[in-house]
C-alpha positions in Angstrom: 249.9 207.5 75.8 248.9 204.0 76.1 247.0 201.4 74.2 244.3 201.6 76.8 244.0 205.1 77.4 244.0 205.3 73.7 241.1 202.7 73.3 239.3 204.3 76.3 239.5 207.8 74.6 238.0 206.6 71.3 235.3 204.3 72.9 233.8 207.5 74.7 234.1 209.5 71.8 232.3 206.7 70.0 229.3 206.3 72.5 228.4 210.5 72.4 228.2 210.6 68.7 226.3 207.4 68.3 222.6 208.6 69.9 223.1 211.8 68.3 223.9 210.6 64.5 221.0 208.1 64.6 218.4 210.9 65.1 218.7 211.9 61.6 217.7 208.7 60.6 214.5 208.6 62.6 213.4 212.4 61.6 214.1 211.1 58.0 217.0 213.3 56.9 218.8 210.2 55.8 218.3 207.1 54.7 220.4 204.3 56.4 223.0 203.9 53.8 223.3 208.0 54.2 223.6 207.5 57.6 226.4 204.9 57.5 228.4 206.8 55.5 227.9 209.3 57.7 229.0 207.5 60.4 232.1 206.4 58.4 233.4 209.3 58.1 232.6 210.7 61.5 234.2 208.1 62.7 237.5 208.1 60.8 237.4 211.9 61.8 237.6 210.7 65.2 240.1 208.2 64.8 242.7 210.7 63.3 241.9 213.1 66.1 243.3 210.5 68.6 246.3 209.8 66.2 247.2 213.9 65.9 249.4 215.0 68.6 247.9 218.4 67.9 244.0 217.7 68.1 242.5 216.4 71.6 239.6 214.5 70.6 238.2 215.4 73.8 237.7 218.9 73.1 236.1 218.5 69.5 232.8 217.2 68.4 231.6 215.9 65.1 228.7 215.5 63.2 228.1 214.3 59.8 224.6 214.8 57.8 224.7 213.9 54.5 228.9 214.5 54.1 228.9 218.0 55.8 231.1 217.7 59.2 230.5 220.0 61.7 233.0 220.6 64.3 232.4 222.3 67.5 234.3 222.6 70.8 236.5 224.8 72.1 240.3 224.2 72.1 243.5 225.7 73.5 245.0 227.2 70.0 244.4 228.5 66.7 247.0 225.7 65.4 244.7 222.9 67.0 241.5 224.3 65.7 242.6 224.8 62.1 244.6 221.1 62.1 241.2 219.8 63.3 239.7 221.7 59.7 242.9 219.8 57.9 241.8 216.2 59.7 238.3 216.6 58.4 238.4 217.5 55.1 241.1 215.0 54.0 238.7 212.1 55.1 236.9 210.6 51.6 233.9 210.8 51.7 233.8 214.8 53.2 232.1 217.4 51.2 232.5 220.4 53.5 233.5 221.4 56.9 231.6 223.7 58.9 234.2 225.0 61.5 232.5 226.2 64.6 235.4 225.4 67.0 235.9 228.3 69.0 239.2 229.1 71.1 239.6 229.1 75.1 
């Protein structure tokens, strides 16, 4: 895989987690240092995702409120949905993951 197609990958990952996260800070869930955390972590999430040769970071969303990730999606395998599971909750910062990533 390429730099680009990397880069390209990540950047639209980036832009449909973005509108989503900042809800919470509006509907006053979190408060903005909360919420950057949040986004922290979501985003290393994210990057590992594109790193893994197992996970495709196009099949898995994630969503952080208050350090709970929640993954959804559907992916190809068993072995790709539980290394997602792995990814997440060796990020700092994580205090549970709420696997709702269901199989094709």
């Amino acid at each position: 895989m390429s730099l680009a197609s990397l880069t390209n990958r990540l950047l639209t990952a980036l832009v449909l987690v973005i509108p989503v996260a900042a809800c919470d800070v509006f509907q006053g869930k979190q408060n903005v240092t909360e919420y950057a955390d949040d986004s922290t972590i979501t985003n290393t999430i994210r990057a590992r995702f594109v790193e893994d040769s197992v996970v495709h970071i196009l099949d898995i969303g994630v969503t952080t409120l208050n350090g709970n990730v929640r993954l959804t999606g559907q992916v190809n395998s068993d072995r790709e949905r539980q290394r997602a599971v792995q990814i997440a909750q060796r990020v700092k910062g994580v205090r549970s993951v709420n696997n709702e990533i269901a199989i094709r």
